[in-house]
MIFI-810832 format. One record per residue (C-alpha): x, y, z; residue number from 1; residue in three letters. Coordinates in steps of 0.25 Angstrom, whole numbers, plus 2048, in hexadecimal, padded with zeros to 3 digits. Layout:
<atoms>
<u X | v Y | w Z | n NUM | res ALA>;
...
</atoms>
This chain:
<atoms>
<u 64E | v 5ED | w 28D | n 1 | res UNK>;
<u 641 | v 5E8 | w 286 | n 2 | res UNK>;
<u 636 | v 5E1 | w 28D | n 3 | res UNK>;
<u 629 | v 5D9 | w 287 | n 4 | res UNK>;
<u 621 | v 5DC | w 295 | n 5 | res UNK>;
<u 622 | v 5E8 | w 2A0 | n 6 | res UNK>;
<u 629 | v 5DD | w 2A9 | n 7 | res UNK>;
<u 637 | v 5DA | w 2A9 | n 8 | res UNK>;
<u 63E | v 5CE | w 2AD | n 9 | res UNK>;
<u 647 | v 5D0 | w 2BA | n 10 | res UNK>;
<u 652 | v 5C8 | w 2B1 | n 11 | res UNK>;
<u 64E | v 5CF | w 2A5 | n 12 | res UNK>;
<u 64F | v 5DE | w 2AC | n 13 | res UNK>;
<u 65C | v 5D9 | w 2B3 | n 14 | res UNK>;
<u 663 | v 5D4 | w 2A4 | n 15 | res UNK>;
<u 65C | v 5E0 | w 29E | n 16 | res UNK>;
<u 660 | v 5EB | w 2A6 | n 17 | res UNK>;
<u 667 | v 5E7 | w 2B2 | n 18 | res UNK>;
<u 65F | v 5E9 | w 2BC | n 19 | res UNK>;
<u 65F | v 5DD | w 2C5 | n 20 | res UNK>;
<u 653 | v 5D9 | w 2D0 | n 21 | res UNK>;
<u 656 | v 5D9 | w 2DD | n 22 | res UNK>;
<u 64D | v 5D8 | w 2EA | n 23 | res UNK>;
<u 652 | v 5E7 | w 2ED | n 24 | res UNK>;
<u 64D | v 5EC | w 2DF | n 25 | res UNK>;
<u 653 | v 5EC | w 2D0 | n 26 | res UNK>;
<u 661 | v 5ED | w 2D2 | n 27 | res UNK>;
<u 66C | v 5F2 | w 2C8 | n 28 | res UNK>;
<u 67A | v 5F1 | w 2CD | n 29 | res UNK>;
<u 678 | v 5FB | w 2DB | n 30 | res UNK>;
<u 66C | v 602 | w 2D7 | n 31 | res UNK>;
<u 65F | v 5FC | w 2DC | n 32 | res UNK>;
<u 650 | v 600 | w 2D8 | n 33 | res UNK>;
<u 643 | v 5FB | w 2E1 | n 34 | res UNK>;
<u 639 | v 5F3 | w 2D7 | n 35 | res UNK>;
<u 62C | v 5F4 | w 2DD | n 36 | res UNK>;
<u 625 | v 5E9 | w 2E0 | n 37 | res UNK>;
<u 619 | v 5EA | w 2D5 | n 38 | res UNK>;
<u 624 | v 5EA | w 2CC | n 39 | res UNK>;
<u 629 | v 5DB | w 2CE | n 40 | res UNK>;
<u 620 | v 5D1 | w 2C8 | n 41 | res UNK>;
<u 61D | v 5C3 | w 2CE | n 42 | res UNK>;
<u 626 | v 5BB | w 2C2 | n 43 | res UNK>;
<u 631 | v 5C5 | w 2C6 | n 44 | res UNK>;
<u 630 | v 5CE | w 2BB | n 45 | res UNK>;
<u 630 | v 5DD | w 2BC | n 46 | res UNK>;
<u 626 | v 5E8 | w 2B8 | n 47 | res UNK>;
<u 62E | v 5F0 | w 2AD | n 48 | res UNK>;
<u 626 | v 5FC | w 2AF | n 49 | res UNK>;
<u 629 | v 5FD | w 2BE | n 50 | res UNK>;
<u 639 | v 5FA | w 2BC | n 51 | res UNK>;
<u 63A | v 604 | w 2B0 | n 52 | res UNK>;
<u 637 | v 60E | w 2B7 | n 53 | res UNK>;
<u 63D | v 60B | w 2C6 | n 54 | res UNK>;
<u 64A | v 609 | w 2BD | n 55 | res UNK>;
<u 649 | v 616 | w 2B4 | n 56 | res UNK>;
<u 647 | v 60E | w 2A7 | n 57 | res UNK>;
<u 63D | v 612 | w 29D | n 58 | res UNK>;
<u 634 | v 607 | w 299 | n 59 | res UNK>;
<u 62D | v 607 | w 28C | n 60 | res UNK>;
<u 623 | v 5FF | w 285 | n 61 | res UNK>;
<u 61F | v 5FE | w 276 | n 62 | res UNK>;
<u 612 | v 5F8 | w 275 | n 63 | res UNK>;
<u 615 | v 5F5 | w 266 | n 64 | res UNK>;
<u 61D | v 5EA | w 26B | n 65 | res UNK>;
<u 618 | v 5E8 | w 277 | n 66 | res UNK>;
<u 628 | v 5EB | w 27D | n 67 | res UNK>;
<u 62C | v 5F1 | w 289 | n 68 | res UNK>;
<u 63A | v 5F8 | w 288 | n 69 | res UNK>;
<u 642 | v 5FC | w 296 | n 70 | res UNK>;
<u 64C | v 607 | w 294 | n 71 | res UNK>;
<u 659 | v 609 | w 29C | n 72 | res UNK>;
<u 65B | v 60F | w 2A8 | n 73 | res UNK>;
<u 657 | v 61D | w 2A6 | n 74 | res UNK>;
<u 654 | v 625 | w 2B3 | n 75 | res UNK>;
<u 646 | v 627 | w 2AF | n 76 | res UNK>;
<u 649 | v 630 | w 2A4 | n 77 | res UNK>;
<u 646 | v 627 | w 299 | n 78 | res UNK>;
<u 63C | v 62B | w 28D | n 79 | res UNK>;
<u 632 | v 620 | w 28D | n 80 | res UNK>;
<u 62A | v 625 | w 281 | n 81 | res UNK>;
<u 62D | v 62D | w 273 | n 82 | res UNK>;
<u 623 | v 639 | w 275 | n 83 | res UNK>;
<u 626 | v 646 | w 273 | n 84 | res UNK>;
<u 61E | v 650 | w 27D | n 85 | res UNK>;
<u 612 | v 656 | w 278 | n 86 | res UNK>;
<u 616 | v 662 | w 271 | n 87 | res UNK>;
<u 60D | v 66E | w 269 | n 88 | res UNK>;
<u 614 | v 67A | w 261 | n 89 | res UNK>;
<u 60F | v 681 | w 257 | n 90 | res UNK>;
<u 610 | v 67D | w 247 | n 91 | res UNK>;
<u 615 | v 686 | w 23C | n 92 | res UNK>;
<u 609 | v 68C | w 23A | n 93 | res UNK>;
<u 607 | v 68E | w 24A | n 94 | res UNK>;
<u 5FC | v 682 | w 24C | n 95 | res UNK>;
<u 5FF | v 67A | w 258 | n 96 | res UNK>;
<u 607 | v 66E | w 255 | n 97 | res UNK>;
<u 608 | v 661 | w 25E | n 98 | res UNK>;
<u 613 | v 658 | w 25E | n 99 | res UNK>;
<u 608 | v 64D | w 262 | n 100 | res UNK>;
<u 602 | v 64F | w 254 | n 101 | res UNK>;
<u 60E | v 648 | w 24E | n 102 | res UNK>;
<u 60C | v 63C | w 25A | n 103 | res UNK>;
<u 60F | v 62C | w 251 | n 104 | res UNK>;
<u 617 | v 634 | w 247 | n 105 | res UNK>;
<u 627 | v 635 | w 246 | n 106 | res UNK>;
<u 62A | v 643 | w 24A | n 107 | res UNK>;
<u 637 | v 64D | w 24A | n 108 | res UNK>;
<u 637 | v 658 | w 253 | n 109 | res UNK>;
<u 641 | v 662 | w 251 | n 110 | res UNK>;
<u 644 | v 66D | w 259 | n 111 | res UNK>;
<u 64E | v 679 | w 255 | n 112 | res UNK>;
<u 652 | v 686 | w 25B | n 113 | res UNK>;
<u 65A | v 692 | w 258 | n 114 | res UNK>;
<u 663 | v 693 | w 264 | n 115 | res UNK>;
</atoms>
């Protein structure tokens, strides 16, 4: 779901996802999780930041458009960015070669081996 603002709507979340709020927690179906209190606001909206991660959805900004996305429920295991790890091996003449060097540029990596 996309969001203009770290704070969702109860009705919006609810419509959005399916998670309802109730005064045990955020509810869907059966299944129950605790929102803390610093995460309710005083017009009854909820901090998206807090529920994302009490519900195992990976939340995303792009500051370009000033959007927030909310992923699906993921179990926490979610990629929430697009870097690689920082890898060094050595060129073809033997120099050490970052893969950082190529960082805002569109890259291939391909890997090969012989078993």
């Amino acid at each position: 779901m996309l969001i203009s603002s770290p704070v969702i709507g109860a009705e919006d979340l609810r419509a959005q996802s399916g998670w309802e709020l109730k005064p045990e927690g955020l509810c869907k179906g059966d299944r129950c999780v605790i929102v803390p209190a610093d995460a309710r606001r005083a017009d009854g909206s909820l901090d998206a930041e807090v529920l994302s991660e009490r519900l195992g959805m990976a939340l995303v900004h792009d500051e370009t458009h000033d959007l927030w996305a909310v992923g699906p429920e993921s179990g926490g295991r979610a990629l929430t960015d697009a870097r690689a790890p920082e890898l060094t091996l050595p060129d073809a003449e033997g120099r050490a070669f970052t893969l950082s060097s190529l960082r805002g540029q569109k890259v291939l990596l391909l890997a090969w081996a012989s078993w």
